[in-house]
TORGUFI-632199 format. One record per residue (C-alpha): residue number from 1; residue in one letter; x, y, z. Coordinates in Angstrom, 3 decimals, always signed. Example, Ala and Ser with C-alpha at 12.3 -4.5 7.8 and 13.67 -1.06 7.14 Angstrom:
<atoms>
<atom><n>1</n><res>A</res><px>+12.300</px><py>-4.500</py><pz>+7.800</pz></atom>
<atom><n>2</n><res>S</res><px>+13.670</px><py>-1.060</py><pz>+7.140</pz></atom>
</atoms>
This chain:
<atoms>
<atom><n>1</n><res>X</res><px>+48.025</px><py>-23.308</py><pz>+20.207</pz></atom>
<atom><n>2</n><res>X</res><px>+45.267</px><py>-21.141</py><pz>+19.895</pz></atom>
<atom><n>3</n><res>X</res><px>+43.875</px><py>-20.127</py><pz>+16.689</pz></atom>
<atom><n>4</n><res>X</res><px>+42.633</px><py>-17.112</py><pz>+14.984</pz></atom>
<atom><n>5</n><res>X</res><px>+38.946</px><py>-15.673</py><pz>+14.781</pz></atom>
<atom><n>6</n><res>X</res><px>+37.499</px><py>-16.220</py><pz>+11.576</pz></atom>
<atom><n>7</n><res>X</res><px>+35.941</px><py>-12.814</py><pz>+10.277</pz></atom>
<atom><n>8</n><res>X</res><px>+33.199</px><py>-14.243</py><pz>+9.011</pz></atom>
<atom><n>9</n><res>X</res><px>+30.129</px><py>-15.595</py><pz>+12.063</pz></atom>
<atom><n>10</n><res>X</res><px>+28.959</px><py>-18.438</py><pz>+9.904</pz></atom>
<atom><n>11</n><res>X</res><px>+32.494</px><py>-20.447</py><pz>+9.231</pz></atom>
<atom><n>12</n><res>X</res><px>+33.322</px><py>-19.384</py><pz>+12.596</pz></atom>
<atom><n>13</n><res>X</res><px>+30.277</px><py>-20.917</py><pz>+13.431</pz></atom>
<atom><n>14</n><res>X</res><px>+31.185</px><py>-24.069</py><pz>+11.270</pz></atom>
<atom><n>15</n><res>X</res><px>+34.562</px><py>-23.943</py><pz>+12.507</pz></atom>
<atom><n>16</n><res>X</res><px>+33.448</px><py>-24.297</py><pz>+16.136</pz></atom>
<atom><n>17</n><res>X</res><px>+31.671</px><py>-27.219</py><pz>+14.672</pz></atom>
<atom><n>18</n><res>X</res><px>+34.435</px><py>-29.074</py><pz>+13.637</pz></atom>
<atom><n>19</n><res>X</res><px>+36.658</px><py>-28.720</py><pz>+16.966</pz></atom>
<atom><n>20</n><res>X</res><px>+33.492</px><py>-30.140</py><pz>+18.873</pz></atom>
<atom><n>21</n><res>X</res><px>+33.880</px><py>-32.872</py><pz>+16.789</pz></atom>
<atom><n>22</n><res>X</res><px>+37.786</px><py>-33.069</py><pz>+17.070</pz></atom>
<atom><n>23</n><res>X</res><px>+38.612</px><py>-31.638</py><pz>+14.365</pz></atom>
<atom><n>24</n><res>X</res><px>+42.185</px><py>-29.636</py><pz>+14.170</pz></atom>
<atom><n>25</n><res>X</res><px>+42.060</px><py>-25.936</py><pz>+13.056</pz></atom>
<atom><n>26</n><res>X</res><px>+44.947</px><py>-24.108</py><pz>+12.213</pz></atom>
<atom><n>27</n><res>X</res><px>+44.952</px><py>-20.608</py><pz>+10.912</pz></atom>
<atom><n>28</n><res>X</res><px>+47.812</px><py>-18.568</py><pz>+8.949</pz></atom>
<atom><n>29</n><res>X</res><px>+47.069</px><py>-20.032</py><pz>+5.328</pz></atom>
<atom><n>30</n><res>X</res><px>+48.726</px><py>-18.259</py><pz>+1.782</pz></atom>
<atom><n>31</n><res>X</res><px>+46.744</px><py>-17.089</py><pz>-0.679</pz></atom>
<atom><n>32</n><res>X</res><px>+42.952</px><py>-17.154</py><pz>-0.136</pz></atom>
<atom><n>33</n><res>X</res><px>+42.659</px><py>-18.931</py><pz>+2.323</pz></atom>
<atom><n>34</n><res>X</res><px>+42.572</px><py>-18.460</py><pz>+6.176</pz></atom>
<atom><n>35</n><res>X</res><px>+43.344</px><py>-21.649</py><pz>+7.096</pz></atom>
<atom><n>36</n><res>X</res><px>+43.303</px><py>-25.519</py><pz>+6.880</pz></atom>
<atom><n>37</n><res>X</res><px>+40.516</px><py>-28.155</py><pz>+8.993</pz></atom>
<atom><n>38</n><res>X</res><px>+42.397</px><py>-31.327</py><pz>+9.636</pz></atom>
<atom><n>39</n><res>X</res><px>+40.684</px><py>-34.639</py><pz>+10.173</pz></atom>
<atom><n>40</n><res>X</res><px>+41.698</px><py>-36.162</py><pz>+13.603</pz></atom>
<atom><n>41</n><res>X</res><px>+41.643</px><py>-39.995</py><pz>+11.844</pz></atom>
<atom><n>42</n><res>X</res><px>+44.365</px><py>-40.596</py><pz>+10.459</pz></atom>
<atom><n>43</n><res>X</res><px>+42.782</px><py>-43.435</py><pz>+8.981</pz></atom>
<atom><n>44</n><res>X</res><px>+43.788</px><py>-44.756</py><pz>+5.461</pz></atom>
<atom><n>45</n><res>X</res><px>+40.137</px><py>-45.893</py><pz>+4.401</pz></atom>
<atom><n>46</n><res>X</res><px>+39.278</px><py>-42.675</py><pz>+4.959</pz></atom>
<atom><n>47</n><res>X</res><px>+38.191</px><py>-41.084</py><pz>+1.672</pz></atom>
<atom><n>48</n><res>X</res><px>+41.845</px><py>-41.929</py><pz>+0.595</pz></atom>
<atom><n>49</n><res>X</res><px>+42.632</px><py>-38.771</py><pz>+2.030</pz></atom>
<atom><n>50</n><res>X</res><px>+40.487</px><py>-36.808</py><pz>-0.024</pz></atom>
<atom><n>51</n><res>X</res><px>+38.315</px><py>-34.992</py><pz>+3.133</pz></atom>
<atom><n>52</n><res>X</res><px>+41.549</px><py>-35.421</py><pz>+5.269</pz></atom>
<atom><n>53</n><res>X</res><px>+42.038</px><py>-31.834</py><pz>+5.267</pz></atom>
<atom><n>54</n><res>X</res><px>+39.736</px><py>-28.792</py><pz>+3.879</pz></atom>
<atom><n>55</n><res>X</res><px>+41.247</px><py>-25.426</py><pz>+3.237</pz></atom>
<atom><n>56</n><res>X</res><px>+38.861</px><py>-22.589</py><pz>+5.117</pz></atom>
<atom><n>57</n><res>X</res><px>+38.586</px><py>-19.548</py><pz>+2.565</pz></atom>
<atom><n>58</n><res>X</res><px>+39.439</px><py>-16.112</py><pz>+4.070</pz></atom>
<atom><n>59</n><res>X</res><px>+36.470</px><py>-14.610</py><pz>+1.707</pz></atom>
<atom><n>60</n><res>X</res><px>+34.769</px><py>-17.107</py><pz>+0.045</pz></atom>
<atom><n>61</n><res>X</res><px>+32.026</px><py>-15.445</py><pz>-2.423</pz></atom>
<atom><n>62</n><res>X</res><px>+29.373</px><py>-16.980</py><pz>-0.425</pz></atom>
<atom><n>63</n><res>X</res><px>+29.800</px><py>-17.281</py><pz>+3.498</pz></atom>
<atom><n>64</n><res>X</res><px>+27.178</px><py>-19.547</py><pz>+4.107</pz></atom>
<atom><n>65</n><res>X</res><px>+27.694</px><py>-21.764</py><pz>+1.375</pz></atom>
<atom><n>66</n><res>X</res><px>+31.228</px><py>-22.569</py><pz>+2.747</pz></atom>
<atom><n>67</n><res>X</res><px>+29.808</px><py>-22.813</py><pz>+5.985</pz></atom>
<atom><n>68</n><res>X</res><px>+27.923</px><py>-25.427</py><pz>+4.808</pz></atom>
<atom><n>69</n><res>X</res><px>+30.409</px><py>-26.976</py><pz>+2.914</pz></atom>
<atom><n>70</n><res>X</res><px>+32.965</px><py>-27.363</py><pz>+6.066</pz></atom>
<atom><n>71</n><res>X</res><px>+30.619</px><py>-28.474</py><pz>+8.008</pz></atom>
<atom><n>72</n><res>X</res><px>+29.662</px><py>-31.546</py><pz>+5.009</pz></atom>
<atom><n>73</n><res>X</res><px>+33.353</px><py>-32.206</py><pz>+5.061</pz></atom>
<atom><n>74</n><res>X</res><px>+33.395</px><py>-33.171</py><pz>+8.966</pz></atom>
<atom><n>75</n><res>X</res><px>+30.310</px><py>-34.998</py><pz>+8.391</pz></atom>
<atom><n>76</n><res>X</res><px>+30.764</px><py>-36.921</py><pz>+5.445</pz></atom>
<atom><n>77</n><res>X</res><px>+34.197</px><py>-37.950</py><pz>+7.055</pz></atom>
<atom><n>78</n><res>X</res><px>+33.879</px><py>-41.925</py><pz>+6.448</pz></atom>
<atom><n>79</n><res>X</res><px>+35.973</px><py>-42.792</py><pz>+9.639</pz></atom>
<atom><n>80</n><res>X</res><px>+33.412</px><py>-39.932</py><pz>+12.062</pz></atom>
<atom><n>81</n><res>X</res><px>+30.260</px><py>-42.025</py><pz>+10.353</pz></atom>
<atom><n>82</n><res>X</res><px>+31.211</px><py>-45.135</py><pz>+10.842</pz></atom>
<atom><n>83</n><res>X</res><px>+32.270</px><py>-44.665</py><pz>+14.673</pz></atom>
<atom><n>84</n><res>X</res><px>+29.271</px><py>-43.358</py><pz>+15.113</pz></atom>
<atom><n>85</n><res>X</res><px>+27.107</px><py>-46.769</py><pz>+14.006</pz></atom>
</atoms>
């Protein structure tokens, strides 16, 4: 399925960032945001499912700031770091 375009070029940006790193996108979200960023381990160590899946705001007050933080989430994903030692 393809997904949406996010308006904004620097969580599109981060967005792209994710998939390279297999992470799921799906657009169509309620409320503020766009869409959801789900982890592709479904591991049970991982954060306890805390980073398992990050909402992506449609306008978040700050674009690059939630950039940044979407692109911490994939990142700081404890099953991604630890496959990558």
């Amino acid at each position: 399925m393809v997904r949406g375009v996010h308006a904004k070029k620097e969580i599109e940006a981060a967005l792209a960032y994710a998939e390279r790193r297999g992470w799921r996108i799906q657009s169509g979200g309620k409320g503020h945001a766009w869409g959801k960023m789900y982890c592709p381990y479904k591991d049970a160590e991982c954060r306890c499912g805390e980073f398992c899946i990050s909402s992506v705001w449609s306008t978040p007050k700050n674009a690059d700031n939630h950039a940044r933080h979407l692109r911490r989430v994939v990142d700081n994903c404890t099953a991604h770091r630890s496959q990558k030692h």
